[in-house]
C-alpha positions as CSV (number, residue, x, y, z in Angstrom):
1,X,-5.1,10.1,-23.4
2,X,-2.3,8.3,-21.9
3,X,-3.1,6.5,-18.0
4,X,0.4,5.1,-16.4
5,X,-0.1,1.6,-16.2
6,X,1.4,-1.2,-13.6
7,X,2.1,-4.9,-14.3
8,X,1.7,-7.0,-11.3
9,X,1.8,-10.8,-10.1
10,X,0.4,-11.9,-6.6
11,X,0.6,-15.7,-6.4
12,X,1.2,-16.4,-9.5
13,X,-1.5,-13.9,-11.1
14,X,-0.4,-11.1,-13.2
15,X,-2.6,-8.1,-14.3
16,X,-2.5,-4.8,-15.9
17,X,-3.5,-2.4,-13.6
18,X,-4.3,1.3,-14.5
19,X,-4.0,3.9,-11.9
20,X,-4.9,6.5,-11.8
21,X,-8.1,5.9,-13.8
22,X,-10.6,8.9,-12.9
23,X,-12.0,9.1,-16.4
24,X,-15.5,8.4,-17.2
25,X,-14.2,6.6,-20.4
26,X,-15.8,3.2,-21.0
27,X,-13.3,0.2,-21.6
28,X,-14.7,-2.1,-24.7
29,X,-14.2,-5.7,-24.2
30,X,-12.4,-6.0,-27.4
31,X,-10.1,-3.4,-26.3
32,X,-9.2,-4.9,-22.4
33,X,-8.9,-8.1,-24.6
34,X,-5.7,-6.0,-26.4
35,X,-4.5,-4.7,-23.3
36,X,-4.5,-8.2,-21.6
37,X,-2.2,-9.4,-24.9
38,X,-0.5,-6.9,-25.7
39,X,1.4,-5.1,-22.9
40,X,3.2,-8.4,-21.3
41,X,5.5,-10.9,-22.6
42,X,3.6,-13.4,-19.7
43,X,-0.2,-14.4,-19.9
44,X,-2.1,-11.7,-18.2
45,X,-5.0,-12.7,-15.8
46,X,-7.1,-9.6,-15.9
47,X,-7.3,-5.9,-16.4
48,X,-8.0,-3.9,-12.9
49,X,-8.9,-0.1,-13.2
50,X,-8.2,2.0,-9.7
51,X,-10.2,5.4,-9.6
52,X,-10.4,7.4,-6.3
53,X,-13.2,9.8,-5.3
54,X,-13.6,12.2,-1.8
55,X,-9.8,9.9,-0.9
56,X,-12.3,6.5,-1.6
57,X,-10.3,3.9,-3.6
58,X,-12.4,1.4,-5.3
59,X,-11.2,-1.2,-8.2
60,X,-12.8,-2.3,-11.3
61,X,-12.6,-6.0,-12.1
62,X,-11.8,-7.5,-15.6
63,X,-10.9,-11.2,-16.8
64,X,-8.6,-11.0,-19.8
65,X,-11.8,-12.0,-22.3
66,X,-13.2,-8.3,-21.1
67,X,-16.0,-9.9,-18.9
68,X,-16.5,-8.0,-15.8
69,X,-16.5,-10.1,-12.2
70,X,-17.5,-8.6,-9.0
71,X,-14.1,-9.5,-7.1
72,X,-10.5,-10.6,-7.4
73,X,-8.3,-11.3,-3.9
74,X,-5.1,-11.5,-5.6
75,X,-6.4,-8.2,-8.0
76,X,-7.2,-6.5,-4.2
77,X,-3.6,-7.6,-3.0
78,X,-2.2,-6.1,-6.2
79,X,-4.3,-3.3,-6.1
80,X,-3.2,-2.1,-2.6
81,X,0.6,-3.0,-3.2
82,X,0.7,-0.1,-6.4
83,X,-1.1,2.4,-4.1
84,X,1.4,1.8,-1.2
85,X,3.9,2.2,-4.6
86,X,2.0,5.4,-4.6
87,X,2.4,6.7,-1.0
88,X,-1.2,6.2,-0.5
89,X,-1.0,4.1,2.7
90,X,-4.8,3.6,2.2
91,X,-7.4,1.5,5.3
92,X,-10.5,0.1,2.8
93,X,-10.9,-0.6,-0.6
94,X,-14.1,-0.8,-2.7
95,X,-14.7,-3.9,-4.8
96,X,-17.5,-4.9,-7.0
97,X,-18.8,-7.0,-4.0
98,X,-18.1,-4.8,-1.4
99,X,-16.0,-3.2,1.0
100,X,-12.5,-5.0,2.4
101,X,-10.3,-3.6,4.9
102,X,-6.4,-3.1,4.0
103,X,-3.2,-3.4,6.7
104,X,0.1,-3.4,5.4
105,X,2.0,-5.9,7.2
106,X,6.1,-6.7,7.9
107,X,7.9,-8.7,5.1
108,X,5.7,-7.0,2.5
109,X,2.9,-8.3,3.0
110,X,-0.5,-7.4,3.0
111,X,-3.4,-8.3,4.8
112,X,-7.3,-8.1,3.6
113,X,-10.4,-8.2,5.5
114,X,-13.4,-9.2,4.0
115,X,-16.6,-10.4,4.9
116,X,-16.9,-14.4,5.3
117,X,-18.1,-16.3,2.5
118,X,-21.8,-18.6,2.4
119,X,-23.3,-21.0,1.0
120,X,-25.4,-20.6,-2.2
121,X,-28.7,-22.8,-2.7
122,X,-31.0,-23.2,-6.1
123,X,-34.7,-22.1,-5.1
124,X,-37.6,-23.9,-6.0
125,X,-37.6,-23.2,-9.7
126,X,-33.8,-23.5,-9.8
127,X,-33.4,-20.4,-12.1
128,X,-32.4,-17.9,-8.8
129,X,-29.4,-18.4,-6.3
130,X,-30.6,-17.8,-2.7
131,X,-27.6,-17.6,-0.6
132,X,-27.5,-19.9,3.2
133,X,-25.7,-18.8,5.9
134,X,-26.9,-21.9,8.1
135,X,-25.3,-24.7,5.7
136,X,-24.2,-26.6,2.8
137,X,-26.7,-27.8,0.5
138,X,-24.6,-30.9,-1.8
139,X,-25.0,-30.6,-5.8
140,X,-24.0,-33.6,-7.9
141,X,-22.4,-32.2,-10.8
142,X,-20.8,-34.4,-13.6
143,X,-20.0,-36.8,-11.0
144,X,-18.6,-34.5,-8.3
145,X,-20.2,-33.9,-5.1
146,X,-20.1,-29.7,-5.7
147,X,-20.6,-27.0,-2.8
148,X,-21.9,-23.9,-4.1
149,X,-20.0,-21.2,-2.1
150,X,-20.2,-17.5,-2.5
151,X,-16.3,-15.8,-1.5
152,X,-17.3,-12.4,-3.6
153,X,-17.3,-14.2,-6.4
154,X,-19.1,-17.3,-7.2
155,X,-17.1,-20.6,-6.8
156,X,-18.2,-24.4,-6.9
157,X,-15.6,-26.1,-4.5
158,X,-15.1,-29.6,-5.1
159,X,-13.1,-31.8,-1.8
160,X,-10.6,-34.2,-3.1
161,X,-10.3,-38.0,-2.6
162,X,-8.5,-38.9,-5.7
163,X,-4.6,-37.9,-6.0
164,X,-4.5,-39.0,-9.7
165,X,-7.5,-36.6,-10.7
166,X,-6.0,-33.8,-9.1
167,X,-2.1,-34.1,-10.0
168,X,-3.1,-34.7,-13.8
169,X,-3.3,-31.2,-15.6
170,X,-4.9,-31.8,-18.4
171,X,-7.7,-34.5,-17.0
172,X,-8.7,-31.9,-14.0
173,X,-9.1,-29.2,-16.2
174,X,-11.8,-31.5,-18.6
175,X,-13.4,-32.4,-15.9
176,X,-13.6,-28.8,-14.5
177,X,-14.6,-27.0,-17.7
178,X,-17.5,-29.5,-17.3
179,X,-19.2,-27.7,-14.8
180,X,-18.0,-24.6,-15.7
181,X,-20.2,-24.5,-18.4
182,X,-23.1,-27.3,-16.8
183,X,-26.4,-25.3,-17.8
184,X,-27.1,-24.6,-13.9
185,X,-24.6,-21.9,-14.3
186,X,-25.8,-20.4,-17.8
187,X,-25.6,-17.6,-18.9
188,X,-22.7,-16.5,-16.6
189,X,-20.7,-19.7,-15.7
190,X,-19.1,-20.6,-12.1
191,X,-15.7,-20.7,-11.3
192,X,-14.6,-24.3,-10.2
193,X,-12.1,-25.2,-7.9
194,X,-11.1,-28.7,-6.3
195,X,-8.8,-28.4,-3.3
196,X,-7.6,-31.7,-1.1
197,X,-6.1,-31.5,2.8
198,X,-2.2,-31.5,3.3
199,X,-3.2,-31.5,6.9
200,X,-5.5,-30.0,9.7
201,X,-4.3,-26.5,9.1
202,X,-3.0,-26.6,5.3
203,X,-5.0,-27.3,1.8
204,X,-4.0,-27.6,-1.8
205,X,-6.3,-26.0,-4.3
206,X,-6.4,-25.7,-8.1
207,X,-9.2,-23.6,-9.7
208,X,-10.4,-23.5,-13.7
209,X,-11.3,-20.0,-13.9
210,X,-14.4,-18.5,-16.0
211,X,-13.3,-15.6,-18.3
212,X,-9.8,-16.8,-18.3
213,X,-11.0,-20.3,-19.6
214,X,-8.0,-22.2,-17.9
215,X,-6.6,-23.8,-14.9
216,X,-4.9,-20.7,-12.8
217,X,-1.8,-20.5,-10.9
218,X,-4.0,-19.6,-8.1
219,X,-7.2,-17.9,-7.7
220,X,-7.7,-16.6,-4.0
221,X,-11.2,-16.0,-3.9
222,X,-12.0,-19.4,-4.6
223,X,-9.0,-20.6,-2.4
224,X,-11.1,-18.5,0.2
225,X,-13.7,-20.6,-0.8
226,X,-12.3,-23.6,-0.4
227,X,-10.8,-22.6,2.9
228,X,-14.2,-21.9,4.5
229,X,-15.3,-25.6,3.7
230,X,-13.0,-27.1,5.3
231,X,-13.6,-24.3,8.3
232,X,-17.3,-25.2,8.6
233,X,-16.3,-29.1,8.0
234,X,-13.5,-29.0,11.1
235,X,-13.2,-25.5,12.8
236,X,-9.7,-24.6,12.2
237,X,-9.4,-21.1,11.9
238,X,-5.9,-20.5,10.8
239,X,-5.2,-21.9,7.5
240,X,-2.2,-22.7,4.9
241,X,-3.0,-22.3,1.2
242,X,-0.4,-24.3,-1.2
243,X,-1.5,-22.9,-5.0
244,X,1.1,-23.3,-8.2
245,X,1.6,-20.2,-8.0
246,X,2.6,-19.6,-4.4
247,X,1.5,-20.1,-0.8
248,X,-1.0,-17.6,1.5
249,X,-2.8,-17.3,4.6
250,X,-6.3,-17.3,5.8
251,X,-8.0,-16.7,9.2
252,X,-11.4,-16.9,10.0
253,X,-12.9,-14.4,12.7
254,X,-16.6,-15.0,13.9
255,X,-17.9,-12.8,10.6
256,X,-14.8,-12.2,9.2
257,X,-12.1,-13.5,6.9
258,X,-8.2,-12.6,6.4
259,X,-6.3,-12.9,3.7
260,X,-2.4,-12.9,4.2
261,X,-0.6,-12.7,1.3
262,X,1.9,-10.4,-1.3
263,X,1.8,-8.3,-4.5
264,X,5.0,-8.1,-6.5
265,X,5.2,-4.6,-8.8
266,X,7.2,-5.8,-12.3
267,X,6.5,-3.0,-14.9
268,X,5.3,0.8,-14.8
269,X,4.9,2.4,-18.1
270,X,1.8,4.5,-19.8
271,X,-0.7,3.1,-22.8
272,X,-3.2,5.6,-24.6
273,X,-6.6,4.9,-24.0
């Protein structure tokens, strides 16, 4: 059975996305691992399936190990870009952690609504996440003062204070694997992301990613993250995101977040699934 399939990059991110993907066909992770290495000349992030039902879109999720996560923003960007490709002008999206709301914007650009993140607690027996919509509960984690911060995915977020840590590739991504794989987080890891402040209105950030078990060119739902703790810390709602991999946007509403960023379409061919 062959399924056109799209390479795209949002922010320095590149998946394969298959679309459209209606069959009830179950994707091994050995063979999204193949997919992932086998139909780019680049590193591939993740694999992102797009079925529609009753003219409902929703997305499938996939780290290049095969390992399912709930959400990617830059997968969502990239996701709504190929249907646009499509002629499918489309308002919402589905995603393993919910419903987002899609506006295609001037310049190419494309605009997602999402819920705001929270803040994640341990309870009692610290073997359950309880999540904390009131305030940020501080873990010390390998020596980093960590904020546990739900975005649609889970993300520690780490706040900078030391410019050689975070400008030295290979040292920030020890330390991050660290607590990636601290045994708080077993079985299923946390993403980690440290970001520091440019200014009032603009943040660096630098995630090692679980599943892709490296440091990313950008991962927006932890940038999201990130952006909310230094929202709650200072109340600026309109805010810069500097990644490697490219710059975006996020405001905050009173329940609400939105993303601002683009997806760039570089391949369309077919694989046999």
């Amino acid at each position: 059975m062959n399924i056109p399939y799209y390479e795209c990059n949002s922010s320095g991110n590149t998946f394969i996305i298959l679309y459209p993907f209606n069959t009830s066909k179950i994707l091994s992770p050995k063979f999204i691992q193949e997919i992932c290495q086998s139909y780019s000349s680049e590193k591939v992030d993740g694999l992102i399936l797009i079925r529609s039902k009753n003219k409902l879109f929703s997305i499938d999720y996939y780290n290049n190990d095969g390992s399912w996560e709930t959400f990617c923003l830059n997968g969502t960007i990239c996701s709504s870009q190929i249907l646009l490709e499509n002629n499918i002008n489309i308002k919402k999206i589905i995603t393993g952690s919910g419903e987002c709301g899609i506006d295609f914007l001037k310049n190419n650009k494309i605009k997602i609504e999402l819920n705001n993140p929270y803040a994640m607690k341990f309870n009692k027996n610290r073997l359950k996440w309880e999540n904390s919509n009131l305030f940020f509960e501080t873990y010390f984690i390998e020596n980093f003062q960590c904020f546990y911060i739900h975005s649609g995915a889970k993300h520690i977020v780490i706040k900078s204070n030391d410019d050689i840590l975070f400008n030295s590739k290979e040292l920030l991504e020890k330390k991050l694997k660290k607590i990636r794989y601290n045994k708080l987080f077993l079985p299923d890891g946390v993403n980690v992301n440290i970001y520091k402040i440019i200014n009032n209105n603009t943040i660096q950030v630098k995630t090692y990613e679980k599943g892709v078990e490296s440091m990313m060119k950008s991962c927006s739902s932890g940038s999201l993250a990130c952006a909310f703790h230094h929202y709650h810390n200072f109340k600026y709602k309109d805010i810069k995101i500097i990644n490697d991999g490219g710059e975006s946007e996020i405001i905050f509403k009173s329940n609400k977040s939105v993303f601002i960023s683009r997806g760039n379409i570089k391949y369309k061919g077919e694989l046999s699934i």
